[in-house]
ZADRENLUM-258053 format. One record per residue (C-alpha): x negated, y, z; residue in three letters. Coordinates in steps of 0.1 Angstrom, whole numbers, padded with zeros to 4 digits, always signed. Each point is the difference from the previous one (the first is absolute). Layout:
XYZala/...
This chain:
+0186-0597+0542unk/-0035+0012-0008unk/+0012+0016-0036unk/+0024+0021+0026unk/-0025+0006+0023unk/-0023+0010-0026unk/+0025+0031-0019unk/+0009+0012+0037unk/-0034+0001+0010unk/-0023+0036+0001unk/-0025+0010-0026unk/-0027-0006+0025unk/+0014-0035+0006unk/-0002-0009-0035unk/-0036+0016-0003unk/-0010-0021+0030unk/+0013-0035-0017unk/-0014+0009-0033unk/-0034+0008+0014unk/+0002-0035+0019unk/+0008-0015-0025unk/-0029+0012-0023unk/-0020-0007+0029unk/+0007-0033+0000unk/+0000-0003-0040unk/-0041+0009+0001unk/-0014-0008+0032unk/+0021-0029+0013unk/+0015-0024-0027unk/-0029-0005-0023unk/-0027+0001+0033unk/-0010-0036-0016unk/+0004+0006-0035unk/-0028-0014-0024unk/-0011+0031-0025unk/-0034-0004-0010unk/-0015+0025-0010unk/-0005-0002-0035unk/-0033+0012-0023unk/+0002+0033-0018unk/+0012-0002-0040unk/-0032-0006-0023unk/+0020+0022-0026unk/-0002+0031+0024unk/-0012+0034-0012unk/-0040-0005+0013unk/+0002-0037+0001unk/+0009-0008-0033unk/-0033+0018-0011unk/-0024-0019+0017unk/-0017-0034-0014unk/+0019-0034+0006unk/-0022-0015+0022unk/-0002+0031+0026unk/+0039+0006-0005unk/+0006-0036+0013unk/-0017+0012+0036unk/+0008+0043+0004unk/+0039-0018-0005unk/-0004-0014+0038unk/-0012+0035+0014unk/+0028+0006+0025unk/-0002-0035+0011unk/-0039+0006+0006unk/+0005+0034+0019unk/+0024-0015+0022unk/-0022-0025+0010unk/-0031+0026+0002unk/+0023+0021+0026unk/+0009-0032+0019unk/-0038-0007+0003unk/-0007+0034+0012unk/+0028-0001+0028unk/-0013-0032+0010unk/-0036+0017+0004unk/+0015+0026+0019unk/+0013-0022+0023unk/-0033-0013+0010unk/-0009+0026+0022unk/+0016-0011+0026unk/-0029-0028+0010unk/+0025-0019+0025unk/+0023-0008-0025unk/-0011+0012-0032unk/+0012-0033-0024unk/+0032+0006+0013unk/-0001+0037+0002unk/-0009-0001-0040unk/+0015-0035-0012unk/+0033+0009+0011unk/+0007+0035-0016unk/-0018-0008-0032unk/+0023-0032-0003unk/+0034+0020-0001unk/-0021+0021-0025unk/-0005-0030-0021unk/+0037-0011+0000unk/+0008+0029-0018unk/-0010-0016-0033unk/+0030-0029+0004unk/+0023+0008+0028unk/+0003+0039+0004unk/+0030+0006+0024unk/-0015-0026+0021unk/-0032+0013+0001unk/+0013+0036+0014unk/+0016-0018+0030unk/-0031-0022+0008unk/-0020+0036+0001unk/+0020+0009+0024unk/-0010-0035+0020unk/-0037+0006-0006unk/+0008+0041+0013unk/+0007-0018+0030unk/-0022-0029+0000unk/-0029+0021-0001unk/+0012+0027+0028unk/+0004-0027+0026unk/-0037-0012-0010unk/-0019+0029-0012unk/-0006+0032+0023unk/+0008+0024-0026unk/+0033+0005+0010unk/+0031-0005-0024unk/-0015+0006-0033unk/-0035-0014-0002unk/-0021+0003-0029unk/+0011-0030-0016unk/+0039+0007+0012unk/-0001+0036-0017unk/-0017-0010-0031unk/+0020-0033-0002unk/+0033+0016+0006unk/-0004+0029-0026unk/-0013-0022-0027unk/+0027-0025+0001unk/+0026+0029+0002unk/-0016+0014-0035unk/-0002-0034-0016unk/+0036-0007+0012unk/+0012+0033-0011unk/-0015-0005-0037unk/+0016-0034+0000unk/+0036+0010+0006unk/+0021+0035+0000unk/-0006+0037+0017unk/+0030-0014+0022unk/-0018-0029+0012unk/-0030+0022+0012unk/+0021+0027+0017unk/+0014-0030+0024unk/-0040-0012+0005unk/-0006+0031+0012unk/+0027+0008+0018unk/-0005-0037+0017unk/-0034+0008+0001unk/+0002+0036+0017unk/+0025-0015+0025unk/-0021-0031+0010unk/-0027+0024+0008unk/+0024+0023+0023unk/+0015-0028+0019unk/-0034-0019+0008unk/-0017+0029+0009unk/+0028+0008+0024unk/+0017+0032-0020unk/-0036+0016-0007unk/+0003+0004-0037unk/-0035+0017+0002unk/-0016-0032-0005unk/+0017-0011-0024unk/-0003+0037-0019unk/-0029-0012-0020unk/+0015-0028-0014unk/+0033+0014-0011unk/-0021+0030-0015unk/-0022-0021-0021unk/+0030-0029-0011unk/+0021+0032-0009unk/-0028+0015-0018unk/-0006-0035-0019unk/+0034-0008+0000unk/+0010+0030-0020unk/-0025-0002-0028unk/+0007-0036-0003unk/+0040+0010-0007unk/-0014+0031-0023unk/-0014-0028-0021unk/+0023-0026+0002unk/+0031+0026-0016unk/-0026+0012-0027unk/-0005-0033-0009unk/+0037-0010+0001unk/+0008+0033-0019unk/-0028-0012-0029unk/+0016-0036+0001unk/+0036+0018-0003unk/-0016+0019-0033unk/-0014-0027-0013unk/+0030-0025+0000unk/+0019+0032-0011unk/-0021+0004-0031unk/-0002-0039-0008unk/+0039-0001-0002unk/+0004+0036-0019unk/-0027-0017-0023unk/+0021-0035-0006unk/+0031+0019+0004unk/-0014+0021-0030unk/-0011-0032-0021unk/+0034-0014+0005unk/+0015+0032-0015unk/-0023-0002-0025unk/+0008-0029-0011unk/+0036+0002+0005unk/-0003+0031-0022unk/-0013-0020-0025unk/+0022-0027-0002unk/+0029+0027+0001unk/-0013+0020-0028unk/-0006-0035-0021unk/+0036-0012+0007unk/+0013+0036-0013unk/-0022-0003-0026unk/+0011-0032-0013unk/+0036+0011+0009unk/+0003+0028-0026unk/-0020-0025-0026unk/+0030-0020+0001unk/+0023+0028-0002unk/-0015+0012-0029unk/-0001-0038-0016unk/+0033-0005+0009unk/+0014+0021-0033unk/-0026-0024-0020unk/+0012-0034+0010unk/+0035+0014-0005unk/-0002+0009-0029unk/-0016-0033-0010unk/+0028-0021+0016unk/+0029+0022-0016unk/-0016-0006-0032unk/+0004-0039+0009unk/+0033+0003+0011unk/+0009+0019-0032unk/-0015-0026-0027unk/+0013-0024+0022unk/+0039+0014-0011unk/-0010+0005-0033unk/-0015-0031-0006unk/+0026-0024-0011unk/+0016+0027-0031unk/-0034-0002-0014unk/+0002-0039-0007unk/+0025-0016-0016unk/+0026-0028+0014unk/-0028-0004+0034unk/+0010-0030+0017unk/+0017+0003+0034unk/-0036-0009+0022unk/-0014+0032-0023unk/+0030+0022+0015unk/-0005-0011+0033unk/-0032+0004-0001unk/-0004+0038-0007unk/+0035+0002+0024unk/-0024-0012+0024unk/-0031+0026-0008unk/+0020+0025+0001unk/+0018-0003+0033unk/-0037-0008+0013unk/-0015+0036-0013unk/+0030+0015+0014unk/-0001-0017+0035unk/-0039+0006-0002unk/+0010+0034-0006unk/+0022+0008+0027unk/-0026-0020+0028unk/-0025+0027-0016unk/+0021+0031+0011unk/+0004-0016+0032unk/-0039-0002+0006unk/-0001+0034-0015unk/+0022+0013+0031unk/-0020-0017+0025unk/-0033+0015-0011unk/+0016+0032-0009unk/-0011+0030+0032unk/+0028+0018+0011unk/-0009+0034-0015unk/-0007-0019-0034unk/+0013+0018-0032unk/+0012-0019-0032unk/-0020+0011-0029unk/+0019+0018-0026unk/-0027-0009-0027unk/-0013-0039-0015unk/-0034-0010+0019unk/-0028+0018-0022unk/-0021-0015-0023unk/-0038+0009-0013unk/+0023+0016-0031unk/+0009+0031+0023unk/-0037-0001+0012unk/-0003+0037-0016unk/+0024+0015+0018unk/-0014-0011+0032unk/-0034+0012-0012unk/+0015+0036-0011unk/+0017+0002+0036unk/-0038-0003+0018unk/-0014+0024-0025unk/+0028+0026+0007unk/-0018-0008+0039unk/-0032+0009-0013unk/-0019-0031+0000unk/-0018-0003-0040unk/+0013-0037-0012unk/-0014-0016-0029unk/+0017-0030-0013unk/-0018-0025-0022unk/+0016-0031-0021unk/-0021-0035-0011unk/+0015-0028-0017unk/+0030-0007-0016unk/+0034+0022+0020unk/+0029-0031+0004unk/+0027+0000+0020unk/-0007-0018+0035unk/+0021-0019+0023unk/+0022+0024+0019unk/-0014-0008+0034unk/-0037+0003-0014unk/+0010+0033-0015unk/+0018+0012+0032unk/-0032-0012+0019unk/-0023+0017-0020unk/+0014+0033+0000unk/+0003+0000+0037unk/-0033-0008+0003unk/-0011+0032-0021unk/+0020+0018+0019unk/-0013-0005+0031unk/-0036+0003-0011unk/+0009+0036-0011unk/+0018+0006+0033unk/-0033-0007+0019unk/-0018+0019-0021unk/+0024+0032+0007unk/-0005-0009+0033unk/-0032-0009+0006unk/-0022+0020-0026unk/+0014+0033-0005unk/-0015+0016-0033unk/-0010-0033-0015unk/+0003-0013-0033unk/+0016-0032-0007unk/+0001-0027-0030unk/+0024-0027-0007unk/-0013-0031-0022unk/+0031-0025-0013unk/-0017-0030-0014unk/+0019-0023-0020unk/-0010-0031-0004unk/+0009-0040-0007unk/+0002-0013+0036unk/+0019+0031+0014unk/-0007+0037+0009unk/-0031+0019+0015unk/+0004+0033+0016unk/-0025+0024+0015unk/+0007+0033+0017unk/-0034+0018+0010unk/-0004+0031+0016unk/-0029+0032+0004unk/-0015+0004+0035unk/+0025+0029+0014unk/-0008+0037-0004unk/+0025+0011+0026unk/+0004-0004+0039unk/+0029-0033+0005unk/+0021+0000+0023unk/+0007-0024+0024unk/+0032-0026-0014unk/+0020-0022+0026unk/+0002-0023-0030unk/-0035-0008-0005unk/-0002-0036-0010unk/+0031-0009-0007unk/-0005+0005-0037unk/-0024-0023-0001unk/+0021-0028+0018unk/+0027+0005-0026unk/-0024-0003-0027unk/-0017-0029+0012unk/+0038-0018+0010unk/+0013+0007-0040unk/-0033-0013-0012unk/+0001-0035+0023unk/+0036-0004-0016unk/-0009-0004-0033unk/-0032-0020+0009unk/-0022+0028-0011unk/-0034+0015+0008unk/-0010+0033+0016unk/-0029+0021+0015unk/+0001+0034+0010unk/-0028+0014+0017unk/-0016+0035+0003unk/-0026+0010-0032unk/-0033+0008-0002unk/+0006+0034-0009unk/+0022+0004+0032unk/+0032-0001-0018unk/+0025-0037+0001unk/+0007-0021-0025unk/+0029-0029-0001unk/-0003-0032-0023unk/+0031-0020-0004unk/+0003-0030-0025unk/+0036-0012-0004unk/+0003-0032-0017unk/+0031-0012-0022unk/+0002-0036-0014unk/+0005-0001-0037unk/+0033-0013+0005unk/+0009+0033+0020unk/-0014+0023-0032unk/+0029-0009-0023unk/+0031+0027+0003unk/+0031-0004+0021unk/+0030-0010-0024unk/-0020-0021-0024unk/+0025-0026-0002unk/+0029+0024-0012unk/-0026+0008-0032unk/+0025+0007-0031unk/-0020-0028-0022unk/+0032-0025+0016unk/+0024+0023-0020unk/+0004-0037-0025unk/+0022-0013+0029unk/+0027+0022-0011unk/+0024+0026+0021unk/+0010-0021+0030unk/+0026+0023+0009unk/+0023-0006-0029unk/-0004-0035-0010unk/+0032-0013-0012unk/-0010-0040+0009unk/+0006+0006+0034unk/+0033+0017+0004unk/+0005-0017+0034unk/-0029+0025+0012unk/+0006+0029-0025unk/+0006+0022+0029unk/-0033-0001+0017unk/-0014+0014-0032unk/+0018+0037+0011unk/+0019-0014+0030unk/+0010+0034+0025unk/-0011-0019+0034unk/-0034+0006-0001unk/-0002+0001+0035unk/-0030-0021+0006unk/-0017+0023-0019unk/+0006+0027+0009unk/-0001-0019+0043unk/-0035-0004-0010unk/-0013+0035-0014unk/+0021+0012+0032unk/-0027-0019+0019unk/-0026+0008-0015unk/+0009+0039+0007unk/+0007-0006+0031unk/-0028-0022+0010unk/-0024+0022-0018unk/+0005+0026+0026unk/
């Protein structure tokens, strides 16, 4: 029924009920609502500077000048010698209640309004009326919202009116000064909502820009990793193709192996190839969408030259230099370490244009050493949306093999990049070493004539599991 009446009613209905209703939302409902006042923030913008001990007391300022205007109505009120402990006792009391009960305290001016006309001689508003009545419409006003004091003074101006018998020029003065007050009071109260607005703005751009941050980060370090595995992916395949091959070619290279031998290296195999085919899987669920197969095996620190001719062809001088004895590295120390140069040049390109730079390869017992220093730049650099994720990479390849690295900026304003990559000794000797032709005094296994029940797996045509497994390792090397 009142929903109906409510869509059917005029624009000036509904403007009516919703300005009743705010009425009674400020003036009415909370008339005996506890708000104390509360002290001002000891981290404000003039506060904050004074010393500790004075802080503690300018903090309680409004609360003092309320009570400093309460006194001074209450003087005012004096000079009516009949009654003056009423005349000021009253006013300045709805004055005081300001600090804990404000809505209340605007009705109970309007008591002491009429408390003191019926006592004083002054008329309606008395010294200590007027002075009471605009102070606790300022206070009330700074407490609450412009729309609470636009219905005190409406109230206000109408109170006057109707007392005074419809002369509004009594009440003239009053609604001239409250408006006056009333309006710089609002002025202030949106400024300072506005700054607050700003503020909070600003404090959630600035987490909301942390968060990114660090979300950026942890993206970049997850894509980093990703294509580390890509790229190890043709390494471990190769390894466990190797297995699986020596694996099927282990029992012609002994002769008359017992049955537990057989199943045995039945057993490694099929493991390397299942390992195999879980690797591809992985491979496809860390593979990006727009990811491209290489068409070339992972590089090694043997095609370092070509990479160094390519940046000289860019115009950045490269000087490479050689210590220790060269070996052959594990593959995955090799591919790490030619990344790493790699992208120590690529910052360099990018970051000091016209600079000079010089690649150290240490070999040594425990592993490798590399350093990739650059000249200060001679040239203006551009600004790169990829600033710093070279370093994350480097950093991510270098915590895989449990190495060490620093790179920070030099002292002759250029960068320089120190990597140590350690390899166990056990990691040092070549891939293969167990196919060495020193076992030659074991005979050809693939024509013995003692074992004509498995003469065919010497040349047999089926070499599917074989060839299953350097499928996979194609495959899963994309």
């Amino acid at each position: 029924m009142t929903e109906t009446q409510t869509k059917t009613s005029s624009p000036e209905i509904r403007a009516a009920a919703g300005a009743m209703d705010g009425l009674r939302e400020d003036l009415i409902r909370p008339v005996f609502a506890y708000r104390p006042l509360p002290p001002l923030s000891p981290e404000g913008r003039f506060i904050r500077r004074l010393p500790d001990g004075l802080k503690r007391a300018v903090v309680w300022t409004p609360h003092a000048l309320v009570l400093f205007a309460a006194f001074i109505v209450m003087m005012a009120g004096f000079a009516n010698w009949h009654f003056r402990l009423f005349m000021g006792l009253v006013p300045a009391i709805a004055v005081a209640m300001t600090l804990v009960r404000p809505i209340a305290a605007f009705w109970a001016s309007w008591i002491a309004t009429l408390f003191c006309a019926l006592l004083g001689s002054e008329g309606l508003w008395g010294p200590s009326a007027f002075m009471a009545q605009a102070v606790v419409m300022v206070v009330v006003a700074a407490r609450t919202r412009p729309r609470t004091a636009l219905w005190m003074w409406l109230l206000t101006l109408l109170f006057g009116v109707v007392l005074e018998g419809g002369d509004p020029s009594v009440t003239a003065p009053m609604a001239v000064l409250t408006a006056f007050a009333l309006l710089v009071v609002t002025v202030f109260q949106v400024r300072r909502a506005a700054e607050r607005e700003v503020r909070d703005a600003e404090r959630e751009i600035t987490v909301q820009r942390t968060v990114t941050a660090v979300e950026r980060d942890r993206r970049t370090l997850l894509e980093e990793r990703t294509t580390i595995a890509r790229e190890l992916h043709d390494v471990v395949a190769h390894h466990m193709s190797v297995v699986a091959i020596q694996a099927e070619a282990a029992p012609y290279r002994v002769e008359n192996p017992p049955p537990e031998l057989e199943q045995a290296f039945v057993t490694i195999r099929e493991n390397a190839v299942a390992a195999l085919t879980e690797l591809r899987r992985v491979l496809g669920v860390v593979r990006a969408e727009d990811y491209e197969a290489p068409d070339a095996p992972q590089p090694t620190l043997a095609v370092l030259d070509g990479l160094l001719d390519n940046v000289r062809e860019t115009g950045l001088e490269t000087e490479k230099v050689i210590t220790g004895a060269v070996r052959e590295l594990p593959q995955g120390v090799e591919l790490s370490a030619y990344r790493i140069i790699q992208e120590a040049l690529s910052n360099t390109l990018r970051h000091a244009p016209g600079a000079t730079a010089r690649v150290e390869i240490s070999y040594v017992l425990g592993g490798i050493g590399l350093r990739i220093v650059n000249g200060p730049p001679r040239g203006l650099a551009k600004p790169s949306p990829g600033a710093g994720h070279g370093i994350t990479g480097m950093r991510e390849r270098v915590a895989m093999l449990n190495g060490a690295m620093t790179a920070a900026a030099a002292e002759d304003g250029g960068y320089e990049v120190a990597v140590f990559l350690p390899v166990l000794p056990a990691e040092n000797e070549p891939d293969g070493r167990d196919d060495r032709d020193g076992r030659g005094d074991r005979g050809d296994r693939g024509d013995r004539g003692d074992r004509g029940d498995r003469g065919d797996r010497g040349d047999r045509g089926d070499r599917g599991a074989v060839a299953e497994t350097l499928v996979i390792e194609r495959d899963g090397g994309a």
